[in-house]
Phi, psi and omega in degrees: 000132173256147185271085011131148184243106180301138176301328176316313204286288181332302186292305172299343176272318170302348195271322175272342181261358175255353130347262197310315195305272181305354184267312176324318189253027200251269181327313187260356145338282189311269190330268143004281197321287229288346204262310198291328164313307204279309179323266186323059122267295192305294199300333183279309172320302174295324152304256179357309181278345203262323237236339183287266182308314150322332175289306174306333161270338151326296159278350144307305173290342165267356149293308188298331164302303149008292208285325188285343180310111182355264154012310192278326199299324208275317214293317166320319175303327172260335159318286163261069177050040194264138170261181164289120163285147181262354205179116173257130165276138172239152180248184189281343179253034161089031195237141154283160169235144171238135178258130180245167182290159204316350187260042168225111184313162165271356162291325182300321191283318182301314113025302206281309204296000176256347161288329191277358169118000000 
C-alpha cells in the first residue's frame, strides 16, 4: 500500500528542509568568514613582528658596522696596549714571526712565540 502526503504537509516539509538547507549554509558562509578573519589577523601580526625583527638586525649590522671601522679598531687596539707590527719574519718551515715595536716586553714576545707553535 502506498501511503500519500496531503500537499499542504508536503509543501511545509519542502519548505523546512530548504529552510535547514539555507541556514547550514549560512551558518558555514560565517563560520569561514570568521576562520579566514582570524588568519588574516594571525598573519598581519607576524608581518609586523617579521618587519620588527628586521629592523632590528638592521640596527645590529650598523652597530657592528660601527665597531668594525678601522678608526674604532685601532682605538681599541691602544685601549689594549696593542703596537702595530713593524716587521714581519719568516722562518723555515713557513709560520710567520712578528716582531713588534719597542713597547712590548719580552715576556709578551715569549708569550707570543709558544703560542705561535
Amino acid at each position: 500500500m502506498r501511503r500519500t502526503v496531503a500537499p499542504g504537509v508536503r509543501d511545509l516539509l519542502f519548505v523546512t528542509c530548504l529552510t535547514t538547507v539555507l541556514t547550514i549554509g549560512v551558518l558555514g558562509v560565517l563560520l569561514l568568514n570568521t576562520a579566514m578573519q582570524q588568519q588574516s589577523d594571525k598573519m598581519t601580526v607576524q608581518r609586523q613582528q617579521v618587519a620588527t625583527l628586521i629592523e632590528q638586525a638592521q640596527q645590529l649590522r650598523t652597530e657592528i658596522d660601527k665597531l668594525a671601522t678601522p678608526e674604532s679598531l685601532a682605538a681599541r687596539a691602544r685601549r689594549l696596549h696593542m703596537q702595530p707590527v713593524t716587521r714581519l719574519r719568516f722562518t723555515a718551515t713557513g709560520t710567520t714571526t712578528v716582531s713588534a715595536g719597542s713597547g712590548v716586553s719580552r715576556r709578551s714576545r715569549a708569550a707570543a712565540r709558544s703560542h705561535a707553535g
